[in-house]
Each structure stands twice: as C-alpha cells, then as structure tokens.
Phi, psi and omega in degrees: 000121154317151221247190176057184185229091185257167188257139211200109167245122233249093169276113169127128167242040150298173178322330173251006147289344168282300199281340174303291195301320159338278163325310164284335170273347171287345167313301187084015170238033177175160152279148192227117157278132161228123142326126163183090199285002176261146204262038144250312175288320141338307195264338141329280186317312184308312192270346188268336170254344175076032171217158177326091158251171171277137166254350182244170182287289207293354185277321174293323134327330166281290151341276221252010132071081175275154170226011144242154164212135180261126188245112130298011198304157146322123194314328182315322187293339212289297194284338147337287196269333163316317189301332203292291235279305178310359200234350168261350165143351199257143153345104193216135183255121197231136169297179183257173334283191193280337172169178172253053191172148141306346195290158200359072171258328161302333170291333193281325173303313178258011142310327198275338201275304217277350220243332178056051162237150173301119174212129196235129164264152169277129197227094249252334184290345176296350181282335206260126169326305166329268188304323177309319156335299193275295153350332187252288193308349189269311183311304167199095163069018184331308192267346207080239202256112183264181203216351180181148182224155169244122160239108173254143157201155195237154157192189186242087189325296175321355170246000179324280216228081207275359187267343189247139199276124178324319178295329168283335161337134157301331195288340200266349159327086152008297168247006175235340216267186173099157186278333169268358142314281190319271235262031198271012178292298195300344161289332181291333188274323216274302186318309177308329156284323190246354195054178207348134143206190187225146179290121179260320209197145184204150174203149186228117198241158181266187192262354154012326165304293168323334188113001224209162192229065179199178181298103205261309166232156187244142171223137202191110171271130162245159188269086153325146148306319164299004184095008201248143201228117182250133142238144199213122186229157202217161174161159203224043155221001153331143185277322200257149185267121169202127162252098198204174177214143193225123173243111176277135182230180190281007179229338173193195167237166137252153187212125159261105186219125163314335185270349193259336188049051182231117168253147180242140172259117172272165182231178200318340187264340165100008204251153183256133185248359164172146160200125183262148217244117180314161174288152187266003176255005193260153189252130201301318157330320178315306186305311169291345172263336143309337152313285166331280213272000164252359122320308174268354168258010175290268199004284219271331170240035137096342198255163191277147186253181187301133175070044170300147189311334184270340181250012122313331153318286185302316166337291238263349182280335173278327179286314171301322169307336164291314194286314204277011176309115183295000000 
C-alpha cells in the first residue's frame, strides 16, 4: 500500500473519474476535490463520495493546492489541463488515450522532464491477469522467439454504459470519440509486448450501424521493430463482447481469451503445455486499484511508470495514423 497523504485533485466526475476517486479514499491515501462543470453529475460525485466537488476549473485548483492531479476529462482536455497541472508543481495521472492530437504533446513531455514529475497515463489492461500473463511468458521466453500476433477486442457501445445515452457519449464524438481512440488498449499491449512500431496497412469502417458519424471499426497491421507483425482489430458494434490474444512463436503459441479467463501456452505438438487461470474471486476493480498503487509507488520513489508518456506517444501516433488513413 502507498505510504503519504497527498492533497489529490480528480478533473472530470464521469463514471471513470468518480471510480479513480472512489479508489483513492477506499486507499487512504489522499483528500480528494473533483473538477466537475456539469451540475448533475456534480452533484451525483457529491452524494455517492461526500467530497468537495467544484465547477470552475481555476477555483478547484486553487482550493485544493493539488499535489496529484487525475485527468479524467473530455479527451481534447487531457494534455491542456496535465500542462496546468505540471506547471503547478503535480503529479499527473491521465486517462487514455493521452489525447486525439498530437498538439502539445511535446511540450508536456518536456515539461515533465524540466519540471521531474511523474506522469503515467492509464492504460488499465496492462492490469488485468490475462495480458499480465502473456507479458511474463513472452519475457521469458516461452514460446521462444515471436514472430507474430493477433489482438482483438470487440462489444457493443450502446450497452457500455447503460446510464448514460451512448450518442452523447465522449466515445460516439466524431474527433475525440471513436473505437480506436476508445479501445486504444490493444495498441497499448501490442507495444507492450513487442515495443515500438509503425502502421504497414490499415482499414476502417464507420459506425453507421450504430447512429454515429465516427469510426466504429479498425483493422490495422502493425511492424514492430523486434520484427514482430501484430495484427490488431478493435471496434464497439459487435452484439458480443469478445477480447483475446494469440501470439506465434518459433516454439509455440500463447491464446488469451477473456470470456475463459484463461491463457494458454501451446507447444510445437499442439498440445497446451501450461495454462493459467484467473482467479475466481478477481474482480474488474482490482486491476484499477493495481493501477492505483504503481502510480502512487512511481510517486514516492520518483521512477517511471508502466504508461509512460512516451510509450502513449506512440500508442496515440498508431492510433492517428489509422484514423486519417485514406
């Protein structure tokens, strides 16, 4: 458990700004103010957490002398208000994606630099037992050398979020919105396993099933450097929820599958040769408080963390390449 008391400010009381704040008073580890100019959802944070929310930006600032700040924000906000929050002395913790531009992203990077604060965006799947799984068997060395992956995941936006009209959504937003924006976790894995790469082929279809005048689904190879060919397809009009991953390697495969809560290492014979299981008591909340507590120990001893600025950078240069691909 992280150690200290930080003064902790939450911008955004949406759904995934309420449970980050959630989290940190079930932590015990800071006071928590949340930024929140809509006065129904204000008043929602106020009564389901009891803390202090706010309507202006610069008064919650001002107030609560933040010494973290969580940007939970419309995506356009992310990097605007982390520069706020880096140029006032804090910490910052940013939601995915790091934004839908590039515009000043470079400055926050070298803010961050000048400035020697920790700022990790969240990327939560890197959390989840599953991909954590596949990560460590990759690490060492399982499959042997990989050489190519497939990762997908899919669902049905209009069931996301059943309190809220899907259409009003930040996701179904034309420029901040979208399934590849949304779902930008699998790009985040595919770096994450294999590291750096660039977009060879991409293709896109809009959401038109759906209602929405933005991207519903992507399909997009990308080339690693290490030599690794991810192919990766991510989209929210599917009726069914389904997410997984398959990795070839020169000795074996690994398979990731969400609905089994299962990863398996197959071996050259075709037969699984080890396969683990999620625990049956875990909970999706786990992964956001593991989240949590490798952020706040980035803090405390100062080191970089998992989502890191730089490999969100890349994430969000494979995801714009994709949307404007022609």
């Amino acid at each position: 458990m992280p150690k200290g008391r930080y003064r902790i400010l939450v911008l955004g009381g949406g759904s995934i700004g309420t449970r980050h704040a959630r989290n940190i008073l079930g932590m015990g580890v800071g006071d928590v103010t949340v930024f929140e100019p809509d006065e129904e959802r204000r008043a929602t944070v106020k009564r389901l957490l009891d803390v202090q929310a706010i309507a202006d930006e610069d008064e919650a600032f001002a107030v609560s002398k933040p010494d973290i700040v969580f940007v939970c924000s419309p995506t356009a906000l992310h990097v605007p208000q982390a520069l706020r929050a880096v140029e006032t002395g804090a910490h910052v913790f940013i939601e995915k994606p790091l934004s839908n531009t590039m515009d000043g992203v470079a400055e926050l990077r070298e803010k961050t630099m000048q400035k020697q604060r920790v700022v990790m965006v969240g990327c939560n799947m890197r959390f989840h037992p599953g991909p954590s799984a596949v990560r460590e068997l990759l690490t060492e060395e399982s499959i042997g050398i990989p050489l190519a992956s497939r990762i997908s995941d899919g669902g049905y936006l209009p069931l996301w979020r059943p309190q809220q009209d899907y259409r009003k959504s930040y996701s179904a937003s034309p420029t901040q919105g979208g399934a590849i924006l949304d779902c930008i976790h699998e790009i985040d894995l595919a770096l994450w396993y294999f590291g750096p790469g660039a977009v060879v082929g991409s293709c896109v279809l809009p959401a038109t099933s759906i209602g929405l005048d933005t991207d519903g689904l992507a399909e997009m190879l990308i080339k690693h450097t290490s030599g690794v060919l991810s192919s990766v397809q991510v989209n929210f009009i599917q009726h069914d929820f389904r997410r997984s991953c398959h990795v070839i390697g020169t000795e074996g495969s690994l398979a990731w599958d969400i609905a089994r809560g299962t990863v398996e290492r197959i071996g050259r014979n075709g037969v699984a040769l080890e396969v683990r299981q999620q625990a049956w008591n875990w909970e999706t909340n786990h992964m956001y408080l593991d989240e949590l507590k490798h952020f706040f120990h980035a803090v405390e001893r100062q080191t970089l963390p998992f989502g890191s600025l730089e490999e969100a950078t890349q994430a969000l240069a494979i995801a714009l390449a994709v949307r404007h691909h022609p």
